[in-house]
mmCIF file of the protein (N, C-alpha, C, O) and its ligand, coordinates in Angstrom:
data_MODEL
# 
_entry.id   MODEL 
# 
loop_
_entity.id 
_entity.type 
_entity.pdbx_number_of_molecules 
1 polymer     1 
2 non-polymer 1 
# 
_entity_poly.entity_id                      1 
_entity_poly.type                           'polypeptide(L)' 
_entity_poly.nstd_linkage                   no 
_entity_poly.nstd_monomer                   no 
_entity_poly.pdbx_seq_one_letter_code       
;(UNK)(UNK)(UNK)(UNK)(UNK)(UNK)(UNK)(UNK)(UNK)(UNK)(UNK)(UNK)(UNK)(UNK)(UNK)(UNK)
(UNK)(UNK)(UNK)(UNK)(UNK)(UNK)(UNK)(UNK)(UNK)(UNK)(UNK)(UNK)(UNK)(UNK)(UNK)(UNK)
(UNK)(UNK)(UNK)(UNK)(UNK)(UNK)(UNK)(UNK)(UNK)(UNK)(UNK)(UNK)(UNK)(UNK)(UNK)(UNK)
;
_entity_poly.pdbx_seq_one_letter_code_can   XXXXXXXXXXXXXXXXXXXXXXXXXXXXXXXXXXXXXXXXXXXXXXXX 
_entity_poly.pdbx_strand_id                 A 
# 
loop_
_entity_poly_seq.entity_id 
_entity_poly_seq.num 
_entity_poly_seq.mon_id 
_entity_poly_seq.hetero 
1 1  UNK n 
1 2  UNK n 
1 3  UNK n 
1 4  UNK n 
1 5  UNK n 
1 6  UNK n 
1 7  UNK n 
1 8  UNK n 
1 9  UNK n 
1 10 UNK n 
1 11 UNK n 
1 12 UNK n 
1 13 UNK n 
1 14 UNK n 
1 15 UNK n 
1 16 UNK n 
1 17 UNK n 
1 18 UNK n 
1 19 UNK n 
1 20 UNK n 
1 21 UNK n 
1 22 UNK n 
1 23 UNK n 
1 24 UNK n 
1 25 UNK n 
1 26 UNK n 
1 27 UNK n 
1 28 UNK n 
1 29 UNK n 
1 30 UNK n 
1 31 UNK n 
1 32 UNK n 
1 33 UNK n 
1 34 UNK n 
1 35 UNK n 
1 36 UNK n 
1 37 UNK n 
1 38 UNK n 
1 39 UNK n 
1 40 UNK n 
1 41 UNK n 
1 42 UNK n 
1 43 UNK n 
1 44 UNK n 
1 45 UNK n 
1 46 UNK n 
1 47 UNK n 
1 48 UNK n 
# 
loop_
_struct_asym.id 
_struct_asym.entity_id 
A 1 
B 2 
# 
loop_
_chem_comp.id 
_chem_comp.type 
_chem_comp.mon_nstd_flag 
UNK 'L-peptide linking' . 
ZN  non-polymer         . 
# 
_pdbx_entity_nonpoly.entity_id   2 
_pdbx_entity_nonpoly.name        ? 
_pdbx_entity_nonpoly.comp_id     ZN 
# 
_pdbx_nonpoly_scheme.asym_id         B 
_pdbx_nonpoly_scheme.entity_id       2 
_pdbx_nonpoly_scheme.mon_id          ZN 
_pdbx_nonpoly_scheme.ndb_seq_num     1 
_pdbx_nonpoly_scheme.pdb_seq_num     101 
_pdbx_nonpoly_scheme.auth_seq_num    101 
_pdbx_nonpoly_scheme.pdb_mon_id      ZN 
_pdbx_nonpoly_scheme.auth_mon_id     ZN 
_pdbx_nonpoly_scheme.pdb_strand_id   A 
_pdbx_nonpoly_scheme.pdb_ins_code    . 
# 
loop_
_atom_site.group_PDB 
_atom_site.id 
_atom_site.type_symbol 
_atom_site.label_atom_id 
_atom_site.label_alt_id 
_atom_site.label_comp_id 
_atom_site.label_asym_id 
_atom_site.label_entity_id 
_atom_site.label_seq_id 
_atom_site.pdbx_PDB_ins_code 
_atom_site.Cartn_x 
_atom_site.Cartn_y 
_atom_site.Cartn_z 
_atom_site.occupancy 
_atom_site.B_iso_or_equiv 
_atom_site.pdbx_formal_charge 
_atom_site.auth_seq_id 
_atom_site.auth_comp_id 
_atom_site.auth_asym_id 
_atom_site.auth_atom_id 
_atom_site.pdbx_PDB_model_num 
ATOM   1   N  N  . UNK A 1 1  ? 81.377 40.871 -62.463 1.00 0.00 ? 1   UNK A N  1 
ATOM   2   C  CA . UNK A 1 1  ? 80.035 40.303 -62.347 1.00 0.00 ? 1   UNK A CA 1 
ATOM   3   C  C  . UNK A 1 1  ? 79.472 40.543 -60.956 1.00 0.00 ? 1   UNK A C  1 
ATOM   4   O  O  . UNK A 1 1  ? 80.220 40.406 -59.989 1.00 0.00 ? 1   UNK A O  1 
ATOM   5   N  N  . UNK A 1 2  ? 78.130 40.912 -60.785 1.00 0.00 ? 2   UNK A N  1 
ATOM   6   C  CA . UNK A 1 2  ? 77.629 41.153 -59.528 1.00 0.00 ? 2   UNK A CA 1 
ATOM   7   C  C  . UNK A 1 2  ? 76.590 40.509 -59.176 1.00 0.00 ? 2   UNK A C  1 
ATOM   8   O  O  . UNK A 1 2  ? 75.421 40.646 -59.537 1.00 0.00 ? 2   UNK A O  1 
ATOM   9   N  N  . UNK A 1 3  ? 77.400 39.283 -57.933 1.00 0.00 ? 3   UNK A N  1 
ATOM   10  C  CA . UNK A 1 3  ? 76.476 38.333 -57.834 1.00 0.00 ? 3   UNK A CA 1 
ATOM   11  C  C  . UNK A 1 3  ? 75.789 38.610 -56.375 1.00 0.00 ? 3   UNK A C  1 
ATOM   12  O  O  . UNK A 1 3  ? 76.479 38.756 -55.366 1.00 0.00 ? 3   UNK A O  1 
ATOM   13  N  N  . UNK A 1 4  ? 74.494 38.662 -56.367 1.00 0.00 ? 4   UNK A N  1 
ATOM   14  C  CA . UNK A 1 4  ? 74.174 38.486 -54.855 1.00 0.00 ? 4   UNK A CA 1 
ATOM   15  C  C  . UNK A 1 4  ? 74.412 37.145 -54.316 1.00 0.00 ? 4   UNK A C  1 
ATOM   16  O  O  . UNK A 1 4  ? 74.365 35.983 -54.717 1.00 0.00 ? 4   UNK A O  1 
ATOM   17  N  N  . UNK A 1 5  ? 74.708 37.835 -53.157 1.00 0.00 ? 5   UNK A N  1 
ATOM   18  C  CA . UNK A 1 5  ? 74.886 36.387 -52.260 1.00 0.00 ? 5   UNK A CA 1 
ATOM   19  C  C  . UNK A 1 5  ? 73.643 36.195 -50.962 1.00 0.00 ? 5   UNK A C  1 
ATOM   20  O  O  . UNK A 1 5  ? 73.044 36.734 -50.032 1.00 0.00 ? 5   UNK A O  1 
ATOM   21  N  N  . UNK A 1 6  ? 73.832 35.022 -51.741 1.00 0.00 ? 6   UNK A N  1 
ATOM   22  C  CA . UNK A 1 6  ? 72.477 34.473 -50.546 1.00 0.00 ? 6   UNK A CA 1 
ATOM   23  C  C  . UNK A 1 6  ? 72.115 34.445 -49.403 1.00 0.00 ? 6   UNK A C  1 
ATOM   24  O  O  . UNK A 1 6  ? 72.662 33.675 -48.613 1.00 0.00 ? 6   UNK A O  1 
ATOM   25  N  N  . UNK A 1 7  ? 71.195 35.197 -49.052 1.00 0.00 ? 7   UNK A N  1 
ATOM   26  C  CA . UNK A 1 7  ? 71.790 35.190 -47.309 1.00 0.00 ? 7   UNK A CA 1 
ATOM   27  C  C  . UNK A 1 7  ? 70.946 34.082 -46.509 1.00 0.00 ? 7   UNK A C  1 
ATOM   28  O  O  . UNK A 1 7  ? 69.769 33.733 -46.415 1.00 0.00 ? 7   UNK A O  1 
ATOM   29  N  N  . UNK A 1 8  ? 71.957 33.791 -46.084 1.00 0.00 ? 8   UNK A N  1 
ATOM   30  C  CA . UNK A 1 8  ? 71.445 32.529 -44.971 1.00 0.00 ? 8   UNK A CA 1 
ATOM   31  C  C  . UNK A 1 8  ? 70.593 33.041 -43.900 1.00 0.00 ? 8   UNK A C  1 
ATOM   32  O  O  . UNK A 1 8  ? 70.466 34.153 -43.386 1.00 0.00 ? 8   UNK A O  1 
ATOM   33  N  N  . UNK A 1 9  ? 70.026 31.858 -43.708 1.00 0.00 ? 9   UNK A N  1 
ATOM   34  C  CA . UNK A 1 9  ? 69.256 32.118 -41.971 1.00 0.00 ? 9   UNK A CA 1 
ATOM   35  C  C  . UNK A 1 9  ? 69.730 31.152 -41.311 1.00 0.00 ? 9   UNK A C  1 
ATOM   36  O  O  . UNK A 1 9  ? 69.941 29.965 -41.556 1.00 0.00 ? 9   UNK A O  1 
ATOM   37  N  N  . UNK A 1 10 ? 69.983 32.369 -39.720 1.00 0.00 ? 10  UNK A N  1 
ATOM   38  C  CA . UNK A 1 10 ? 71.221 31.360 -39.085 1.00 0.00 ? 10  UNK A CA 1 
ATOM   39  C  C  . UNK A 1 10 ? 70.603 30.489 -38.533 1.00 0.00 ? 10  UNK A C  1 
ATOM   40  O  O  . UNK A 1 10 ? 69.822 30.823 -37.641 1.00 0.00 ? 10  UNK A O  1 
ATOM   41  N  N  . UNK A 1 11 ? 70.728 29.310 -38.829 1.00 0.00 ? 11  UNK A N  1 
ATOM   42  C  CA . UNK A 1 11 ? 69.814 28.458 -37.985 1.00 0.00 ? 11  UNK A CA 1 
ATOM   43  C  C  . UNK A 1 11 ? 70.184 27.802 -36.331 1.00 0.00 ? 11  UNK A C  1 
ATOM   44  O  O  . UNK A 1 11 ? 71.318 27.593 -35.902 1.00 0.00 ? 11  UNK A O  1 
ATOM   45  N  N  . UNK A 1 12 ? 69.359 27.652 -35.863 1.00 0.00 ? 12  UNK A N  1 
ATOM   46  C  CA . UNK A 1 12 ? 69.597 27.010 -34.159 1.00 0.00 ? 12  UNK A CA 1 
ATOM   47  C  C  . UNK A 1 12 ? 70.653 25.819 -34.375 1.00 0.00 ? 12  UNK A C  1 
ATOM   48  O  O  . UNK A 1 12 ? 70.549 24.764 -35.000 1.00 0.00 ? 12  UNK A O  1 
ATOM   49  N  N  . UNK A 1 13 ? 71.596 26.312 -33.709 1.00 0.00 ? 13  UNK A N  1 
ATOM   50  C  CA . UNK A 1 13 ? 72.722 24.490 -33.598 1.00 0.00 ? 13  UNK A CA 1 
ATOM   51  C  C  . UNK A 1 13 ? 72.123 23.697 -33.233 1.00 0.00 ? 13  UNK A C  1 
ATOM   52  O  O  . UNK A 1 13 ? 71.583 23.622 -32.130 1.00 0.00 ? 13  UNK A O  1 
ATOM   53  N  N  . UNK A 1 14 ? 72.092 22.574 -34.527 1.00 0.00 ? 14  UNK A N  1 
ATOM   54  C  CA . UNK A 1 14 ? 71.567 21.474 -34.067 1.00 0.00 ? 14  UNK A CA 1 
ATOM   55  C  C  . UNK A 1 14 ? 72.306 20.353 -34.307 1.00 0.00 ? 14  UNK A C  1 
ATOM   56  O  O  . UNK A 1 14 ? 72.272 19.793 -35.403 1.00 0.00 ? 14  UNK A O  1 
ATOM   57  N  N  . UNK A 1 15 ? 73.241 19.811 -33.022 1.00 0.00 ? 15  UNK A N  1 
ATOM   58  C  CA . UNK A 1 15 ? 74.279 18.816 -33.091 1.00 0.00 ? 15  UNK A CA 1 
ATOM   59  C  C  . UNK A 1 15 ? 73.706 17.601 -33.919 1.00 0.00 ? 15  UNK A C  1 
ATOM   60  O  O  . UNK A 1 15 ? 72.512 17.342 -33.767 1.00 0.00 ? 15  UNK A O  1 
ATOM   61  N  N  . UNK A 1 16 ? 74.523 16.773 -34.854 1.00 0.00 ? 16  UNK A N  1 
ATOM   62  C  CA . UNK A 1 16 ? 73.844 16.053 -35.299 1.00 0.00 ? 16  UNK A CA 1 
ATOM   63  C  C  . UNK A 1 16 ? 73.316 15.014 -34.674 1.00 0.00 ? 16  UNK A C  1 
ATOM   64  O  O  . UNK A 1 16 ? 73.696 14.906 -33.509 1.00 0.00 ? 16  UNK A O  1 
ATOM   65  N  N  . UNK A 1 17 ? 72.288 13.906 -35.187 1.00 0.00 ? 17  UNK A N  1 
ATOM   66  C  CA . UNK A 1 17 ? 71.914 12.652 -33.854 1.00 0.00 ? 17  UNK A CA 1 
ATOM   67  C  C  . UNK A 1 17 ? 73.025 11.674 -33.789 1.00 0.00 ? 17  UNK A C  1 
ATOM   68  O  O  . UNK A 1 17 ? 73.896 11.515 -34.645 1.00 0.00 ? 17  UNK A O  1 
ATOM   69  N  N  . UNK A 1 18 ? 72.874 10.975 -32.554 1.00 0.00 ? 18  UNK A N  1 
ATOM   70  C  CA . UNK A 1 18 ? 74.247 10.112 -32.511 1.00 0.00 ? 18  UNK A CA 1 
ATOM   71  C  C  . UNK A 1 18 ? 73.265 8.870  -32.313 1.00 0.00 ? 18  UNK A C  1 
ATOM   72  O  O  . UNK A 1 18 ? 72.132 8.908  -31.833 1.00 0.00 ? 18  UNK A O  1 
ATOM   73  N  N  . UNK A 1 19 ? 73.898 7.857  -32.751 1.00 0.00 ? 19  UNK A N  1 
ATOM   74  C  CA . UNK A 1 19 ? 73.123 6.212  -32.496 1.00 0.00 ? 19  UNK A CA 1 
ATOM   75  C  C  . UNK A 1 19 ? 73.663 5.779  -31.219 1.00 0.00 ? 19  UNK A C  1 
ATOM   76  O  O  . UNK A 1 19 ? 74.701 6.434  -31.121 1.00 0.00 ? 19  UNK A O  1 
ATOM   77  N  N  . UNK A 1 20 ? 73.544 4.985  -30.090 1.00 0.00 ? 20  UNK A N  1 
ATOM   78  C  CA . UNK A 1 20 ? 74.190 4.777  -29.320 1.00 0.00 ? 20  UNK A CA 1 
ATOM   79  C  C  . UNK A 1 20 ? 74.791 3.082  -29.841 1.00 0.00 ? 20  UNK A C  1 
ATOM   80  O  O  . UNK A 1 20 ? 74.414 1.994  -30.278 1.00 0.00 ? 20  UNK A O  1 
ATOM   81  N  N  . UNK A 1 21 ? 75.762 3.716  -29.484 1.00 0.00 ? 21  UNK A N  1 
ATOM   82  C  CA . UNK A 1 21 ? 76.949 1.677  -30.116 1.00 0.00 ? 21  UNK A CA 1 
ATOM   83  C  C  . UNK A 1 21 ? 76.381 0.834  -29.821 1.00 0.00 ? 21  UNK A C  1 
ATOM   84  O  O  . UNK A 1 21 ? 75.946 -0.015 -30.598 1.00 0.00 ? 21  UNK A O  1 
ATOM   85  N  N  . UNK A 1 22 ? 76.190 0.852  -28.253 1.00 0.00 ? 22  UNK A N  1 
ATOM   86  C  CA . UNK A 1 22 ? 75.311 -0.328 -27.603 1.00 0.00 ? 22  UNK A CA 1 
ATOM   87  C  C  . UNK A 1 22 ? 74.061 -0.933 -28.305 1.00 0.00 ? 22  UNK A C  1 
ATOM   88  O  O  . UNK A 1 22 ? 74.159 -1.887 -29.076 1.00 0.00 ? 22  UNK A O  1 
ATOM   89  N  N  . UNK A 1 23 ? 73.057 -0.421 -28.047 1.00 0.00 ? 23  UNK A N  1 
ATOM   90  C  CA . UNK A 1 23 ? 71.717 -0.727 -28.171 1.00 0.00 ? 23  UNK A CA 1 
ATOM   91  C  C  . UNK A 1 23 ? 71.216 -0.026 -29.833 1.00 0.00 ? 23  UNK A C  1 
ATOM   92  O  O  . UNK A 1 23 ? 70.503 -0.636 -30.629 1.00 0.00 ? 23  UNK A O  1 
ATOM   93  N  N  . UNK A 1 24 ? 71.630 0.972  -29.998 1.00 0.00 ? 24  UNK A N  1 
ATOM   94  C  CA . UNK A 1 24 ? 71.445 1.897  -31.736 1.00 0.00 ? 24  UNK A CA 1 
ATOM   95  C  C  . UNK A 1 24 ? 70.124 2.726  -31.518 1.00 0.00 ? 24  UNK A C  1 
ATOM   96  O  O  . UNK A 1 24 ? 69.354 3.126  -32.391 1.00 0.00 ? 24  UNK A O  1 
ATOM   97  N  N  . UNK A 1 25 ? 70.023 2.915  -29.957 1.00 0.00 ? 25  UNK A N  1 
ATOM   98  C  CA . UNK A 1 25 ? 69.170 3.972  -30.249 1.00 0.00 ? 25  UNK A CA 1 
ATOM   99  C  C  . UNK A 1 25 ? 69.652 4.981  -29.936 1.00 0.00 ? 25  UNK A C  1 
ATOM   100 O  O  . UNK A 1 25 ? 70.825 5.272  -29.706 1.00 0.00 ? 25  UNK A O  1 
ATOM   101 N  N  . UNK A 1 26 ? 68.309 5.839  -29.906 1.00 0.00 ? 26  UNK A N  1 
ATOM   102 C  CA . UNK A 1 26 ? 68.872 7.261  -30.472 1.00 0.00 ? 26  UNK A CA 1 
ATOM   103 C  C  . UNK A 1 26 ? 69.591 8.160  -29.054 1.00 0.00 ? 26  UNK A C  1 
ATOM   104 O  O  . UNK A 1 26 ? 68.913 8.113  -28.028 1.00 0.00 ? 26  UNK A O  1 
ATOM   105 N  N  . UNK A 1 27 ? 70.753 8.856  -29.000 1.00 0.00 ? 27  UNK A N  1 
ATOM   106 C  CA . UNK A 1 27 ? 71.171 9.015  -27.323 1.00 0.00 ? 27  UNK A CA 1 
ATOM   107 C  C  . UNK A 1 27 ? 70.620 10.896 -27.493 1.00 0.00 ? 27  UNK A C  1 
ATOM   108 O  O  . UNK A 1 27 ? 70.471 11.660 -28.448 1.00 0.00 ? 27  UNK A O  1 
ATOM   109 N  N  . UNK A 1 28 ? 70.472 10.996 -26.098 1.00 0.00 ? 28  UNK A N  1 
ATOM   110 C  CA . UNK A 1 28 ? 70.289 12.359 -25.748 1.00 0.00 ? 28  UNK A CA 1 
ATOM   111 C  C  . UNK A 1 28 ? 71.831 13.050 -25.850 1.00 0.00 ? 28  UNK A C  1 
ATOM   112 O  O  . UNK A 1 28 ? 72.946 12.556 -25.682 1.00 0.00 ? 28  UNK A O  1 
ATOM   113 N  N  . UNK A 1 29 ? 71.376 14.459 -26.211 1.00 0.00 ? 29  UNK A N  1 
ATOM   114 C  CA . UNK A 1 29 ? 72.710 15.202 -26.404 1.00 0.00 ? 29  UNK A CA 1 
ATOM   115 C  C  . UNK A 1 29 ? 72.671 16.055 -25.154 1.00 0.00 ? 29  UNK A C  1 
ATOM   116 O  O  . UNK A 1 29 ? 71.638 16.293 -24.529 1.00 0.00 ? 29  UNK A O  1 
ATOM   117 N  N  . UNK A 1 30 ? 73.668 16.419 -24.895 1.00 0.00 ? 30  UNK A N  1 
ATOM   118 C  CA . UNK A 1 30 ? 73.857 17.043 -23.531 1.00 0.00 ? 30  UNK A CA 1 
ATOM   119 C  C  . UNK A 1 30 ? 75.280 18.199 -24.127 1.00 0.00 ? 30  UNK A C  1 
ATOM   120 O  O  . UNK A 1 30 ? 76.057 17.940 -25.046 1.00 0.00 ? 30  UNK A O  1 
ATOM   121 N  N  . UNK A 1 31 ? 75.259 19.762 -23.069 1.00 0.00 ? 31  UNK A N  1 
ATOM   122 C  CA . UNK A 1 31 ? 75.948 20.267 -23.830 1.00 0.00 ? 31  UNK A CA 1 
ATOM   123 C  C  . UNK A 1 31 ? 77.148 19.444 -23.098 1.00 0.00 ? 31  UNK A C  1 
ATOM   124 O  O  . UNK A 1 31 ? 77.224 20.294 -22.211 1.00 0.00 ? 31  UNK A O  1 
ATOM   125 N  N  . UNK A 1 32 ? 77.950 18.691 -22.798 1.00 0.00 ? 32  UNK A N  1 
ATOM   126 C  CA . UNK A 1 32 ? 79.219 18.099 -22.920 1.00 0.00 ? 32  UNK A CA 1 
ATOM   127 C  C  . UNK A 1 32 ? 78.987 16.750 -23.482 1.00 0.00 ? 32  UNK A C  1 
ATOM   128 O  O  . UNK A 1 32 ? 79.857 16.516 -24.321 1.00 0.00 ? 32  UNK A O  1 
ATOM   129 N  N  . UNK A 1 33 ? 78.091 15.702 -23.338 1.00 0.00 ? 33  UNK A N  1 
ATOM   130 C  CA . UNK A 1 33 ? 78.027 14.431 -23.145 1.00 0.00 ? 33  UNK A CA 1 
ATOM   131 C  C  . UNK A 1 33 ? 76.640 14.303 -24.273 1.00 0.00 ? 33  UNK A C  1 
ATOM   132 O  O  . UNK A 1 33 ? 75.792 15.036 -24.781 1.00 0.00 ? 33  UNK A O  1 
ATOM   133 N  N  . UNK A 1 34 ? 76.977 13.136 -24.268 1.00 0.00 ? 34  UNK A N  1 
ATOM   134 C  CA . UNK A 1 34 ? 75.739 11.926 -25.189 1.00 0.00 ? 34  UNK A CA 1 
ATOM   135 C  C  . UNK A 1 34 ? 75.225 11.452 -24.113 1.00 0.00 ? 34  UNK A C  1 
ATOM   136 O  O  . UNK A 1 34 ? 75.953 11.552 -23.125 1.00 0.00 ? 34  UNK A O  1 
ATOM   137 N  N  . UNK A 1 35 ? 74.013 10.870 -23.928 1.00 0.00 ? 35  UNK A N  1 
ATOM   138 C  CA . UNK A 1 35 ? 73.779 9.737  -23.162 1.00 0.00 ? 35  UNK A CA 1 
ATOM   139 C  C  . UNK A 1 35 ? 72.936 8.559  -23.845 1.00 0.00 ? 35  UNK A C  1 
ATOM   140 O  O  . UNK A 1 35 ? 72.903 8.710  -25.066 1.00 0.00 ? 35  UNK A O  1 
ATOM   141 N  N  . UNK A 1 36 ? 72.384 7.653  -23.484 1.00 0.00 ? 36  UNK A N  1 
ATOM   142 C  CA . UNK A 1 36 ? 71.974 7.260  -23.798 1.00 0.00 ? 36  UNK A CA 1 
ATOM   143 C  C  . UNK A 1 36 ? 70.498 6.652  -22.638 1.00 0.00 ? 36  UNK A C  1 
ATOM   144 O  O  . UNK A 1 36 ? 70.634 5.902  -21.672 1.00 0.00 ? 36  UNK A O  1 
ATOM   145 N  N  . UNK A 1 37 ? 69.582 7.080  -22.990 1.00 0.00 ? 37  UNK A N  1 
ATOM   146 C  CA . UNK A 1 37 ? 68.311 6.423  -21.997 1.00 0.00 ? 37  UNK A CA 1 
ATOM   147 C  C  . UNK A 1 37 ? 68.104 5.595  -21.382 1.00 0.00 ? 37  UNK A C  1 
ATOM   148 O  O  . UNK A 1 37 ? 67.563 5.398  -20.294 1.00 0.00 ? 37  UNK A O  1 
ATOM   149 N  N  . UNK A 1 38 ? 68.774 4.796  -22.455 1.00 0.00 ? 38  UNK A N  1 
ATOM   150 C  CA . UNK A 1 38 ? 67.642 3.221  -22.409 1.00 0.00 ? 38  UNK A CA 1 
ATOM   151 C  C  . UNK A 1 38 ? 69.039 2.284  -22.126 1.00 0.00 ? 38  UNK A C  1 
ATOM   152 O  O  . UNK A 1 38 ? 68.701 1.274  -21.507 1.00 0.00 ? 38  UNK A O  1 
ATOM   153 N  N  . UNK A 1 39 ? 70.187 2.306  -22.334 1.00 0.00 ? 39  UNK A N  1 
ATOM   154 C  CA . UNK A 1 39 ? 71.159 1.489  -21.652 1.00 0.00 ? 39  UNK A CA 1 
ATOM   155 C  C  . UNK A 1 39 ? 72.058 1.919  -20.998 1.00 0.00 ? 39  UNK A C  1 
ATOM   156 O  O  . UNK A 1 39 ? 72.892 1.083  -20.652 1.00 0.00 ? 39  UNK A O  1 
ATOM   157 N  N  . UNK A 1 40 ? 72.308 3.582  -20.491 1.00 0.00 ? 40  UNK A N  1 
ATOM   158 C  CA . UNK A 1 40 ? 73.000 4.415  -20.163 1.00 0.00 ? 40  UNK A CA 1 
ATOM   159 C  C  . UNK A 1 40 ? 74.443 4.777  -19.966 1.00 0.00 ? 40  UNK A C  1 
ATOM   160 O  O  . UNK A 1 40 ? 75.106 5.423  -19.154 1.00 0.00 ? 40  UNK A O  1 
ATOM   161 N  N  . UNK A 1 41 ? 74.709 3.854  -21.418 1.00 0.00 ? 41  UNK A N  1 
ATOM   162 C  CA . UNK A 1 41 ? 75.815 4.590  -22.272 1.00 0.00 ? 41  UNK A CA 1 
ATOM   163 C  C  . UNK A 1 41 ? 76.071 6.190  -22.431 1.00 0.00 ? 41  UNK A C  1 
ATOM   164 O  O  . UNK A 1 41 ? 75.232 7.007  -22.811 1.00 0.00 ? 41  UNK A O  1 
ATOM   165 N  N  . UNK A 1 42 ? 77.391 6.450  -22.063 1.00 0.00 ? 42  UNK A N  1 
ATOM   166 C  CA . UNK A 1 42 ? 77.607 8.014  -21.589 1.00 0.00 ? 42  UNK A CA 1 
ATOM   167 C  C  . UNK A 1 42 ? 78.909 8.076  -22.806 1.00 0.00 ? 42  UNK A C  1 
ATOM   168 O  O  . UNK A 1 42 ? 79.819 7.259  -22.947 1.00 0.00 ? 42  UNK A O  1 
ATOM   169 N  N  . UNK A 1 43 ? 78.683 9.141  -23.482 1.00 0.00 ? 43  UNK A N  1 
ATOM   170 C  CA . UNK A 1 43 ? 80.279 9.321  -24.401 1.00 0.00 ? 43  UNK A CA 1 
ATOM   171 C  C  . UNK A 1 43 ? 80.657 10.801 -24.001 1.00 0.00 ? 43  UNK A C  1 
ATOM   172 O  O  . UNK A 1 43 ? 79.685 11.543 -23.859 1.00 0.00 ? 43  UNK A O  1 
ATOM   173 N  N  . UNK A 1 44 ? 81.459 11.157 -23.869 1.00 0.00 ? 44  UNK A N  1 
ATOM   174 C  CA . UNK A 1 44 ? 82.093 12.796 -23.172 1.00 0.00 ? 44  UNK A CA 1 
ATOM   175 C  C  . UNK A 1 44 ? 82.323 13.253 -24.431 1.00 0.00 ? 44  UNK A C  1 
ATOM   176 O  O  . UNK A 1 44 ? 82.698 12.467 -25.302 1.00 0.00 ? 44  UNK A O  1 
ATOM   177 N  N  . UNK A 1 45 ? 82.156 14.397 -24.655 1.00 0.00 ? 45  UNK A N  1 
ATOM   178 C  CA . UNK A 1 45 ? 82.951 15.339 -25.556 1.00 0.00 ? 45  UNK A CA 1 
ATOM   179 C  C  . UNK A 1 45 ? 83.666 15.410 -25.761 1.00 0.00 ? 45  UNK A C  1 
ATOM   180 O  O  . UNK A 1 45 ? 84.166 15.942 -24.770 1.00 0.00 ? 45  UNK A O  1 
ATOM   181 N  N  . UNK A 1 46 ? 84.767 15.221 -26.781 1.00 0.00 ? 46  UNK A N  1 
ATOM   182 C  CA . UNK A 1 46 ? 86.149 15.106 -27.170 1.00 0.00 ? 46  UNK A CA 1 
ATOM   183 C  C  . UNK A 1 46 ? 86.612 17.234 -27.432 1.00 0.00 ? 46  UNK A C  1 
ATOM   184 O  O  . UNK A 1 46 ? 86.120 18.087 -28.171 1.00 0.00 ? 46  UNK A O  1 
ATOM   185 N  N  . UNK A 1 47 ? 87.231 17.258 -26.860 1.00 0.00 ? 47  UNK A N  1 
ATOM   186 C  CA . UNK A 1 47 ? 88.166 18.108 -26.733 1.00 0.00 ? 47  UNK A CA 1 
ATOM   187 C  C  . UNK A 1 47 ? 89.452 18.204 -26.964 1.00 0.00 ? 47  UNK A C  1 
ATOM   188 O  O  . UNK A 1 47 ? 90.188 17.297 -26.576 1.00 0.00 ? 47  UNK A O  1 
ATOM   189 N  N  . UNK A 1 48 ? 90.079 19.549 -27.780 1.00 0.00 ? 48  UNK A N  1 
ATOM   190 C  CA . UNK A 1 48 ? 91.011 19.150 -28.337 1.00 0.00 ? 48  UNK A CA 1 
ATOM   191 C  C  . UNK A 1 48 ? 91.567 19.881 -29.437 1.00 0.00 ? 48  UNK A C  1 
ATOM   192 O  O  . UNK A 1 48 ? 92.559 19.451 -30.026 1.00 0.00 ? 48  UNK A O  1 
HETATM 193 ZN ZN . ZN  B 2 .  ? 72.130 2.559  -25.515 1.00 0.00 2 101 ZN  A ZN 1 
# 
């Protein structure tokens, strides 16, 4: 059977959003870190 396969479009990485624990808003992504704005909650990148 000859199926085409669909071709994707690669789309821009887009990390998903993170809530911040603290407060539940929305944190900035950073390429290592989360932050967070408004209570400046910091989460590091897990590596590994
Ligand atoms: Zn916060």
């Amino acid at each position: 059977m000859a199926e085409k396969a669909e071709k994707k479009k690669a789309e821009a990485y887009k990390p998903p959003k993170k809530l911040c624990p603290k407060c539940g808003r929305r944190m900035a992504i950073h390429s290592d870190r989360m932050a967070c704005g408004y209570c400046s909650y910091t989460e590091w990148e897990k590596k590994g």
